[in-house]
SENU-30671 format. One line per 3 residues: number of its first residue (from 1); their letters; for each residue x, y, z of C-alpha. Coordinates in Angstrom, 3 decimals. Example, Ala and Ser with C-alpha at 12.3 -4.5 7.8 and 13.67 -1.06 7.14 Angstrom:
BEGIN
1> as> 12.300,-4.500,7.800 | 13.670,-1.060,7.140 .
This chain:
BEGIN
1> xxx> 118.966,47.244,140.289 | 120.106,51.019,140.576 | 118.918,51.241,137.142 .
4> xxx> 115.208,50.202,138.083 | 115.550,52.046,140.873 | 116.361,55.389,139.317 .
7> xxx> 113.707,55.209,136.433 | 110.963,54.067,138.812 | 110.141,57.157,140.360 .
10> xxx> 108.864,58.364,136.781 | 106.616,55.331,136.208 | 103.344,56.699,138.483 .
13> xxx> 100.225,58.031,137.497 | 101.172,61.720,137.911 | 104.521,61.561,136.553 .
16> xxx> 103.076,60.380,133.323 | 100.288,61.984,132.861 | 102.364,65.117,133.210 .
19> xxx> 104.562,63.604,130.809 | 101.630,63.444,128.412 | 100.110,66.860,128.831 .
22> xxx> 103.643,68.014,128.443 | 104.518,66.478,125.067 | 101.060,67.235,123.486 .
25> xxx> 100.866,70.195,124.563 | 104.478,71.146,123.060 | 103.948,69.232,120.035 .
28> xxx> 100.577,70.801,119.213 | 102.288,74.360,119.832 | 105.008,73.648,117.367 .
31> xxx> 102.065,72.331,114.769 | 100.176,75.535,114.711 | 103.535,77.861,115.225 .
34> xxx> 104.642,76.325,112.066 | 101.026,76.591,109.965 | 100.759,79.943,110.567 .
37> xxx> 104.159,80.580,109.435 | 103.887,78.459,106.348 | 100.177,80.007,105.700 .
40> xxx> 100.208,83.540,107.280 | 96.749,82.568,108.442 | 95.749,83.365,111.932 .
43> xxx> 92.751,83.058,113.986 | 91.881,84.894,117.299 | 90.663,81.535,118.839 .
46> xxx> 93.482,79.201,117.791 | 96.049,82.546,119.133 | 94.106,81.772,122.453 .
49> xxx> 94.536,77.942,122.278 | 98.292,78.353,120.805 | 100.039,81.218,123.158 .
52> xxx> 97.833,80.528,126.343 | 95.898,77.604,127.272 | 98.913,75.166,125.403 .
55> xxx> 101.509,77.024,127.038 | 99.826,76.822,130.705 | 99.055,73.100,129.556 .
58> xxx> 103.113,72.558,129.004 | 103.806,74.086,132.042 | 101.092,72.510,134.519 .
61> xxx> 102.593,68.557,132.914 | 105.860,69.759,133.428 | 105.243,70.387,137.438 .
64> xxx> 103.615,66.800,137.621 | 106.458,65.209,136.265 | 108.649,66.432,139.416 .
67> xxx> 105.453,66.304,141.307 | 104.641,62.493,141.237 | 108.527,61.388,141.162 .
70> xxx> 109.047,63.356,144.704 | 105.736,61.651,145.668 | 106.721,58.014,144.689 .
73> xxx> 110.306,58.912,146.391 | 108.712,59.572,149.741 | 106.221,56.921,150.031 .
76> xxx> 109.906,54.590,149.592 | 111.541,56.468,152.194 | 108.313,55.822,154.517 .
79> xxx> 108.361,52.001,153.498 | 112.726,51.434,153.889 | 113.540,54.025,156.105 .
82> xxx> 117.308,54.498,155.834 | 117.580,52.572,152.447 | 117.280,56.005,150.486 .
85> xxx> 119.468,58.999,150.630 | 117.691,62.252,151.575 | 118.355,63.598,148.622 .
88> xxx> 118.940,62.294,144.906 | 122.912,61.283,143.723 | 123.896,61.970,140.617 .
91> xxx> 126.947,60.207,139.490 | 127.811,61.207,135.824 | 129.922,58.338,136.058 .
94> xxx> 127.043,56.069,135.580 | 126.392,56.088,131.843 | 122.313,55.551,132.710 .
97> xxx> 122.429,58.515,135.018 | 124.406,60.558,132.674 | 122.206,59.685,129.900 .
100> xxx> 118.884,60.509,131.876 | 120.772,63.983,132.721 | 121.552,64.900,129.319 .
103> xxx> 118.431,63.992,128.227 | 117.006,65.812,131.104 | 119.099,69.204,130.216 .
106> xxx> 118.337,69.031,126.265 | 114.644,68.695,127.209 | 114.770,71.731,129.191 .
109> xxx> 116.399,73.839,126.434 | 113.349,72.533,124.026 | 110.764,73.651,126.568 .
112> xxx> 112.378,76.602,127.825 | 112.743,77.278,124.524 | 109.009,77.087,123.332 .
115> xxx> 107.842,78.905,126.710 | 110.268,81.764,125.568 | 108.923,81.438,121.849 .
118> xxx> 104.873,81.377,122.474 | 105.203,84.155,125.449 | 106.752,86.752,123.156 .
121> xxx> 104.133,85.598,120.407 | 101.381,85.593,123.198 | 101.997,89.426,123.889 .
124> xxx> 102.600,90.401,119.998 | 99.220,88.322,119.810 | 97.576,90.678,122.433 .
127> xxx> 98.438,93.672,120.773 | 96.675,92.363,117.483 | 93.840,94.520,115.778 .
130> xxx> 92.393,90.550,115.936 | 92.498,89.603,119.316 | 90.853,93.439,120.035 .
133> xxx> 88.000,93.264,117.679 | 87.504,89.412,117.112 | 88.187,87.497,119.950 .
136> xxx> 84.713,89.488,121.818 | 83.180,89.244,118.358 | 79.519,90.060,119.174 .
139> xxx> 80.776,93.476,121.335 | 83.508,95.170,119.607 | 81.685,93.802,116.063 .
142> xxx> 80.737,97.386,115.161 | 84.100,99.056,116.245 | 86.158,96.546,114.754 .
145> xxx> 83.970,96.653,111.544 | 84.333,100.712,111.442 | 88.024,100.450,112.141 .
148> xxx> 88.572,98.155,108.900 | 86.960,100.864,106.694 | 88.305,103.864,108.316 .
151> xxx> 91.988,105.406,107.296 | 93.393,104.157,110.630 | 92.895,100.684,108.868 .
154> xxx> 96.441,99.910,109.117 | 96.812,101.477,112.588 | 97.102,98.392,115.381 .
157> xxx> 94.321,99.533,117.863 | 97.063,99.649,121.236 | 98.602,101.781,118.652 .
160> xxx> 95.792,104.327,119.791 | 94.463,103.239,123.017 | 97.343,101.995,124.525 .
163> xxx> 100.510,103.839,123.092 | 103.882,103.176,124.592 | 105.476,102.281,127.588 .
166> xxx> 105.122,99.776,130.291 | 102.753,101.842,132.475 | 99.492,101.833,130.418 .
169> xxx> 100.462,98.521,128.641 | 99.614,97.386,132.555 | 96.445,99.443,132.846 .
172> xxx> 95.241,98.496,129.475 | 95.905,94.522,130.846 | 94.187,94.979,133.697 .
175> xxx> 91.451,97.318,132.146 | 91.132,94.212,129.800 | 90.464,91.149,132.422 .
178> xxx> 87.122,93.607,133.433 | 86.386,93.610,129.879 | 86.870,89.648,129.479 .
181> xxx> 84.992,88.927,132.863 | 81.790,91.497,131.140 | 81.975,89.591,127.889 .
184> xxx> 81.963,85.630,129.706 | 79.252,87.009,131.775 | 77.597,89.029,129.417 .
187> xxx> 77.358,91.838,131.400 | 78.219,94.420,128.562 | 76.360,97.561,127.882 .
190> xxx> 74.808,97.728,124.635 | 75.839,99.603,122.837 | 79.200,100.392,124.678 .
193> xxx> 78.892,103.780,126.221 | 81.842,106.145,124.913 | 83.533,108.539,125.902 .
196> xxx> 86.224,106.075,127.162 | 87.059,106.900,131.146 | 90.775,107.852,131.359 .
199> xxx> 91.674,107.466,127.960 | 95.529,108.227,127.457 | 95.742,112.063,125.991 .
202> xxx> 96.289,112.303,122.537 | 100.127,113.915,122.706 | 101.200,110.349,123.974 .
205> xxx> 99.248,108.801,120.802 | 97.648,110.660,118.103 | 100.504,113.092,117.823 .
208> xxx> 103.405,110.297,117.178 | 102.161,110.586,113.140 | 100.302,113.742,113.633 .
211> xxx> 101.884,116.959,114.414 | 99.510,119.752,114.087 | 102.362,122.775,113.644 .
214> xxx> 103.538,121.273,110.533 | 100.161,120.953,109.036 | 100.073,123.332,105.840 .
217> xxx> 97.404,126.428,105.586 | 94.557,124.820,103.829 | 93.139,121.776,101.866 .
220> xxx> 90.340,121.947,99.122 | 87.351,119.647,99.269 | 84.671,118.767,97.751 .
223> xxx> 81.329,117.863,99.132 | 79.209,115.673,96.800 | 75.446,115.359,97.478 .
226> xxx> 72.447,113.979,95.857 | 68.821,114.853,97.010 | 66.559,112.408,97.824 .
229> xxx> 64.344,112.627,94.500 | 62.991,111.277,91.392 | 66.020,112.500,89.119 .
232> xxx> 68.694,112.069,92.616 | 69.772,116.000,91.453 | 73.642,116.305,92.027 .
235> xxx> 75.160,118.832,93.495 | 78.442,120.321,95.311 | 80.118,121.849,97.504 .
238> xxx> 83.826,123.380,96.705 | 85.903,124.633,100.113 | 88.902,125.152,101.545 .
241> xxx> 89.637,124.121,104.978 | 91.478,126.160,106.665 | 93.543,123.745,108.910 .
244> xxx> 96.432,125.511,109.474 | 98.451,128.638,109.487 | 97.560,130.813,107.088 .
247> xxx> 100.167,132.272,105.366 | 101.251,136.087,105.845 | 99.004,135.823,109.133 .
250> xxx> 101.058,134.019,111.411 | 98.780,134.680,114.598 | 96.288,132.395,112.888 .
253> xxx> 96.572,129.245,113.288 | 93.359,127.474,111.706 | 91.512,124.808,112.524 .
256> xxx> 94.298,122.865,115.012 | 95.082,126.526,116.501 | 92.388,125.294,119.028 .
259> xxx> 96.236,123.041,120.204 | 98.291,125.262,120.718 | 96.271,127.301,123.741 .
262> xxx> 95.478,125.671,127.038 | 91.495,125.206,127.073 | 89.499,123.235,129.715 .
265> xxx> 85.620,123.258,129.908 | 82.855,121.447,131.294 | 80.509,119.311,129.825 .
268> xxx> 76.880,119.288,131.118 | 76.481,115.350,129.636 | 78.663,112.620,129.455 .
271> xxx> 78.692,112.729,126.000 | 80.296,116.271,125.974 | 77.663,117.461,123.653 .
274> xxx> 76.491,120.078,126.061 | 79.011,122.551,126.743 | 78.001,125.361,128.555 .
277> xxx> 81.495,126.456,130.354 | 84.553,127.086,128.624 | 88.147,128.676,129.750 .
280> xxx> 90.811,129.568,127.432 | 94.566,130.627,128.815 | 95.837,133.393,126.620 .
283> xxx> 99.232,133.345,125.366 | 99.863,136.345,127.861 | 98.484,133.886,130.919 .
286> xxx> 95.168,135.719,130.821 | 92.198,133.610,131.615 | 89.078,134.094,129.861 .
289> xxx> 85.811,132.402,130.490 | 83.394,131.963,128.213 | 79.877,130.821,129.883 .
292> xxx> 76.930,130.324,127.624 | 74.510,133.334,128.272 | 71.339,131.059,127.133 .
295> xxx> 71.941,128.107,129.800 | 74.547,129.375,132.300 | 76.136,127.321,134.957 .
298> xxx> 75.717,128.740,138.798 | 79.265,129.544,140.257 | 78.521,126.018,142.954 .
301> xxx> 78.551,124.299,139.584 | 81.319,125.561,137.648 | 83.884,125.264,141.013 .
304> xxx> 82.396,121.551,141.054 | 82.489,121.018,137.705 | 85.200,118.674,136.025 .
307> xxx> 87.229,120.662,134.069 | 88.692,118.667,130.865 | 91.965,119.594,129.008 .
310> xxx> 90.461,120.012,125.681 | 92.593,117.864,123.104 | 92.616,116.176,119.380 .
313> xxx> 89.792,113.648,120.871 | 87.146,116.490,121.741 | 87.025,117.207,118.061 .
316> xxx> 88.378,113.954,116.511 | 86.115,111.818,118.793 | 85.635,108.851,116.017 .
319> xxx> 89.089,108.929,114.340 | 88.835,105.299,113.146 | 85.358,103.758,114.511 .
322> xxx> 83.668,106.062,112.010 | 79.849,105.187,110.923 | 78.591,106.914,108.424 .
325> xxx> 74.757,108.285,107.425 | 72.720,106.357,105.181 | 72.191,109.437,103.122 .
328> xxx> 76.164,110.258,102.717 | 76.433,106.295,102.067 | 74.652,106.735,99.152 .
331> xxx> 76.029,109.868,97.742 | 79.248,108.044,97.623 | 78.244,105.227,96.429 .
334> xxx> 76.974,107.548,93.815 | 80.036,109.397,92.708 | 81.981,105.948,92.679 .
337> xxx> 79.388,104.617,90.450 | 78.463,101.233,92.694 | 74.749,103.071,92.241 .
340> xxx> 73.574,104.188,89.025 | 72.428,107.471,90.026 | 69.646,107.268,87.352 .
343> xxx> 67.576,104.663,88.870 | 64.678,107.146,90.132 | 64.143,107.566,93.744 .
346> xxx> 66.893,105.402,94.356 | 68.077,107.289,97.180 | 65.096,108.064,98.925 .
349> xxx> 64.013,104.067,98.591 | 67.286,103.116,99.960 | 67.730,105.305,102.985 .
352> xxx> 64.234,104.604,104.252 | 65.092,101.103,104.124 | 68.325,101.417,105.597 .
355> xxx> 66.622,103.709,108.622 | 64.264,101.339,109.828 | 64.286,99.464,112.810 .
358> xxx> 65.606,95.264,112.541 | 65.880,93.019,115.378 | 69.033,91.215,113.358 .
361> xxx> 71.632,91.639,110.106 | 69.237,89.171,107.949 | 66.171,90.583,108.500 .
364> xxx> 67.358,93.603,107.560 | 69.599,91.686,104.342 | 65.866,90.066,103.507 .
367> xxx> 63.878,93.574,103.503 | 66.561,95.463,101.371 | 66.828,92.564,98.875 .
370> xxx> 62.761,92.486,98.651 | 62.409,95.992,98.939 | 64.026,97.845,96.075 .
373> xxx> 63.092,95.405,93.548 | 59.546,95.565,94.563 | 59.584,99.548,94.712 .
376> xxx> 60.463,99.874,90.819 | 57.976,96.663,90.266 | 55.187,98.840,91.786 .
379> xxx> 56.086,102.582,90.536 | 58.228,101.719,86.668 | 56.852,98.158,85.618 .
382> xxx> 58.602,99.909,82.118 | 61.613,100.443,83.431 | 62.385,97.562,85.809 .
385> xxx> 63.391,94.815,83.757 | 65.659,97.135,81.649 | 67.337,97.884,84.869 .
388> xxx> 67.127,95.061,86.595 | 70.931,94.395,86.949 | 71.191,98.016,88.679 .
391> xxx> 68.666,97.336,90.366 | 70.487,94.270,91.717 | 73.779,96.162,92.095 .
394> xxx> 72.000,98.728,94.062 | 70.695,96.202,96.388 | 74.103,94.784,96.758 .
397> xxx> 75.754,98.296,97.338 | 72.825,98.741,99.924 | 73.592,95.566,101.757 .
400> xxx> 76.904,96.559,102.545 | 76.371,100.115,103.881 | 73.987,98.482,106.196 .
403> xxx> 76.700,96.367,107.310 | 79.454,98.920,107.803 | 76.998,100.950,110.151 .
406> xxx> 73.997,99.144,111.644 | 74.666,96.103,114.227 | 71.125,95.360,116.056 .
409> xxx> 72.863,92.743,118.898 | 74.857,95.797,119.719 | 72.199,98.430,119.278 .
412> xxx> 74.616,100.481,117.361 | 73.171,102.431,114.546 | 75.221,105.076,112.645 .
415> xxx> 74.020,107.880,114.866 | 74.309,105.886,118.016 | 77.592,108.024,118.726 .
418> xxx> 78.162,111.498,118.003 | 81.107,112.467,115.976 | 82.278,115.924,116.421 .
421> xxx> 84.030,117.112,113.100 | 81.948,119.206,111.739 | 78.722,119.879,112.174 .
424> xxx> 75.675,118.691,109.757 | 74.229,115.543,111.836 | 75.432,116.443,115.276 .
427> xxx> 76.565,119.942,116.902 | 80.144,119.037,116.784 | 81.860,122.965,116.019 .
430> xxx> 78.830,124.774,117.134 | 79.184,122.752,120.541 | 81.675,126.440,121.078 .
433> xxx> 81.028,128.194,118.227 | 77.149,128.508,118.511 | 77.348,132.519,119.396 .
436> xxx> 75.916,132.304,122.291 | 79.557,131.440,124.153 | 80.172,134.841,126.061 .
439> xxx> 82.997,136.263,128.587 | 82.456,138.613,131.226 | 83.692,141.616,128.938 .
442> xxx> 81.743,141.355,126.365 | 83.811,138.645,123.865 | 82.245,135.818,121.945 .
445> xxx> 83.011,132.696,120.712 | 82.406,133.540,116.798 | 79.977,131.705,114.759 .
448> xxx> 81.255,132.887,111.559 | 81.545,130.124,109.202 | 84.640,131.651,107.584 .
451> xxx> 86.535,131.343,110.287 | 87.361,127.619,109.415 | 86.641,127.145,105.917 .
454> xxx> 86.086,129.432,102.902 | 83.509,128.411,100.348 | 84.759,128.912,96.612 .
457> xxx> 82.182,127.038,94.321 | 78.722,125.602,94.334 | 76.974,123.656,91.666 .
460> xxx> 73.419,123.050,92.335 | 69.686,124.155,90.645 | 69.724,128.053,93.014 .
463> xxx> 73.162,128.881,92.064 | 74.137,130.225,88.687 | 76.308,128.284,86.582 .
466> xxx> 79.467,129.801,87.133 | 78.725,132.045,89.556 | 81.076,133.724,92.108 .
469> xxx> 79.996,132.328,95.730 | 81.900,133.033,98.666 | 79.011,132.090,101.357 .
472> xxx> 77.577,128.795,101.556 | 74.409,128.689,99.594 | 71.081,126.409,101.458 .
475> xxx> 69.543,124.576,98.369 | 66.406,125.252,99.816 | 65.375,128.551,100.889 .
478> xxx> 65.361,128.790,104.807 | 66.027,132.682,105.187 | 67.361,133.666,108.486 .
481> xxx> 67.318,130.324,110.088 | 70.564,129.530,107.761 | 72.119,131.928,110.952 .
484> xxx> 70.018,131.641,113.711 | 69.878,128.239,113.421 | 72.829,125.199,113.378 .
487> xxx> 72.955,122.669,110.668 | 72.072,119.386,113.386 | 69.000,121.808,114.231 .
490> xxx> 67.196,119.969,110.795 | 69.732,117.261,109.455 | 70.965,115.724,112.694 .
493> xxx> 69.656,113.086,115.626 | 67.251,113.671,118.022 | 69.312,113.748,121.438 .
496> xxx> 67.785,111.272,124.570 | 69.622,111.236,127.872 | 70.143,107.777,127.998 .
499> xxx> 73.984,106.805,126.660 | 74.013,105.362,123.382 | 69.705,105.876,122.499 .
502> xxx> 70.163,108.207,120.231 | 67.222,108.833,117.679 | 67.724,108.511,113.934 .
505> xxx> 68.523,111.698,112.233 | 66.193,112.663,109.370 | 68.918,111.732,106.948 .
């Protein structure tokens, strides 16, 4: 009869269906756990399924169990009053009793054990590149896309945006349940307006791997472009960047000298193209303003004004989500040979296409795969069949440069946000080194091209073969607007106020 009695209070409706969700649950966790590990295949969804909603299953069954016995014991105490102790006996003299406690105690250590197992797999799951950029697939679809093709590729994303320590491991959490609520309510901007608000500073992040006083003097590259014509005409560009300190000049620091002094500045937009106010603290704790003399800030304005510490970020803005122009697209695609650069017009054909304006991916798949063929159809009937598998390689190639930088459900296009090395599609440098930065003594913020890179070769159809050039060379004749004017001026986006409506750029 004690026997009956003591395995009764299990047998109710709550008891066991808390039984159930406990077992399932468990056993469905240990299933997956043990796929993954066996495949090495993981998917954002199931990680959801496996490391929360299982887990909070387990747990939830496991609270019934207790739940319904406690109920079933009361409602006996109610009917016999006095014929039940207050509280449970447990005589581990009684081989039943010490049989349901053992089992009780080794079924603990299981569940403990799995709790312990899928939390510290839940949180290595939340700081996966997947559950950032594929759990809110449609949203982060273009950054997560960007990051795959950028040299950060192997670079977690909380790797960047979160860094370490507890502190901002919480604020990126709680930053994050926002960002869940916006995506289950669709309530997300598109496209998702950048700068990021209090982003950590890039000595807690960037600067673990990068340390810009041990970067050497210079590095040589070369710029490869083709012009959008019949014969695609080659040409490049051979520099050296001067990134660091130059040697027998130790004052000079380069490029990433702009680290080691203490500049703020304001920015008249959000998208700190504008910046009209800048103040620099010399290594003697001078301050020097520099105020542009063409659109100055009143004195209400600058004292007003947020002031931001100017770090790796204000020039290295897209260090991983990078989107690239059609037209640079294609002069890769070029040099690697995935385009056979002597398809005429090729270039010009594609980036039209790849400019225009589609309301989804397959439209846009449809009018690239139609469009090329039919272009050397209409214009070299001759020459089309004998290069029709180019042709087809091109539209391939094509294809996929539309989807590494176009997303219409995001409205992200590759100029959507501006990225601030260098300067040919947006102001980037010249947003300070325009010339027309000036202090109240007279100093100015030099546009000299030199100061950051050295040209020392050009090949294309107005330079000599050859020749000795040591100052960048337009391929077209522009005369003094090569210096009054900046590169973005003709080759860059059209700017809107709106965040994220950027025009297309002319290339």
């Amino acid at each position: 009869m004690a026997k009956s009695k003591s395995t009764g209070y299990i047998y109710n409706l709550v008891s066991l269906v808390g039984l159930l969700l406990a077992v399932v649950a468990a056993g469905v966790v240990i299933a997956i756990m043990a796929l993954e590990a066996i495949t090495g295949v993981e998917n954002p969804y199931i990680g959801i399924l496996t490391y929360f909603i299982l887990p909070s299953m387990l747990i939830f069954g496991l609270l019934l169990v207790p739940l319904g016995m406690f109920r079933v014991r009361m409602q006996r105490q109610t009917a016999a009053p006095g014929a039940i102790p207050p509280y449970p006996r447990i005589d581990l003299n009684d081989p039943h009793k010490r049989h349901l406690f053992i089992f009780f105690i080794l079924a603990s250590v299981v569940f403990v054990l799995i709790i312990t197992v899928a939390t510290i797999k839940g949180y290595e799951f939340t700081e996966s590149t997947s559950f950032c950029g594929e759990l809110c697939h449609v949203p982060m679809a273009p950054e997560h896309t960007a990051w795959g093709n950028s040299p950060h590729a192997h670079v977690k994303c909380v790797e960047c945006h979160v860094g370490p320590g507890a502190a901002w491991y919480v604020k990126a959490k709680i930053s994050g349940m926002r960002q869940l609520y916006a995506v289950l309510a669709k309530t997300y901007p598109t496209p998702i307006h950048t700068p990021i608000d209090n982003l950590r500073p890039a000595k807690d992040t960037c600067m673990h791997c990068h340390w810009p006083e041990k970067f050497y003097s210079g590095r040589q590259k070369i710029y490869y472009h083709y012009a959008p014509n019949e014969q695609n005409t080659p040409r490049e560009i051979n520099m050296i960047l001067k990134i660091g300190v130059t040697p027998k000049t130790p004052e000079d620091r380069g490029i990433h000298g702009h680290i080691d002094k203490e500049i703020h500045y304001i920015a008249r937009d959000r998208k700190r193209q504008d910046l009209p106010y800048i103040v620099m603290k010399e290594k003697d704790g001078k301050i020097v303003e520099y105020i542009d003399a063409e659109k100055p800030l009143t004195k209400d304005e600058i004292a007003k004004g947020e002031k931001r510490l100017m770090d790796c970020i204000d020039c290295h803005n897209r260090p991983t989500h990078i989107y690239r122009s059609p037209s640079r697209e294609m002069d890769e695609s070029f040099v690697s040979g995935r385009i056979d650069a002597t398809l005429p017009y090729i270039k010009k054909v594609s980036v039209d296409l790849l400019t225009k304006t589609y309301q989804s991916e397959e439209e846009a798949y449809a009018a690239i795969a139609k469009g090329i063929p039919a272009y050397y159809a209409a214009n070299y009937p001759k020459l089309a069949p004998q290069k029709a598998a180019a042709i087809n390689q091109a539209v391939a190639d094509v294809k996929k440069i539309y989807s590494r930088n176009f997303f219409p459900k995001m409205k992200v296009s590759w100029d959507t946000y501006p990225d601030n090395i260098g300067h040919l599609y947006f102001p980037g440098c010249f947003r300070c080194h325009d010339g027309k930065h000036k202090s109240p003594d007279g100093k100015v913020i030099s546009k000299d091209c030199n100061l950051c890179h050295t040209v020392i070769g050009q090949k294309q159809e107005n330079v000599a073969p050859g020749a000795l050039v040591t100052q960048f060379v337009h391929p077209v004749d522009i005369g003094t607007e090569i210096v009054k004017s900046n590169c973005a001026d003709c080759h860059g986006v059209i700017p809107k106020e709106e965040p994220g409506k950027e025009g297309h750029g002319k290339h």
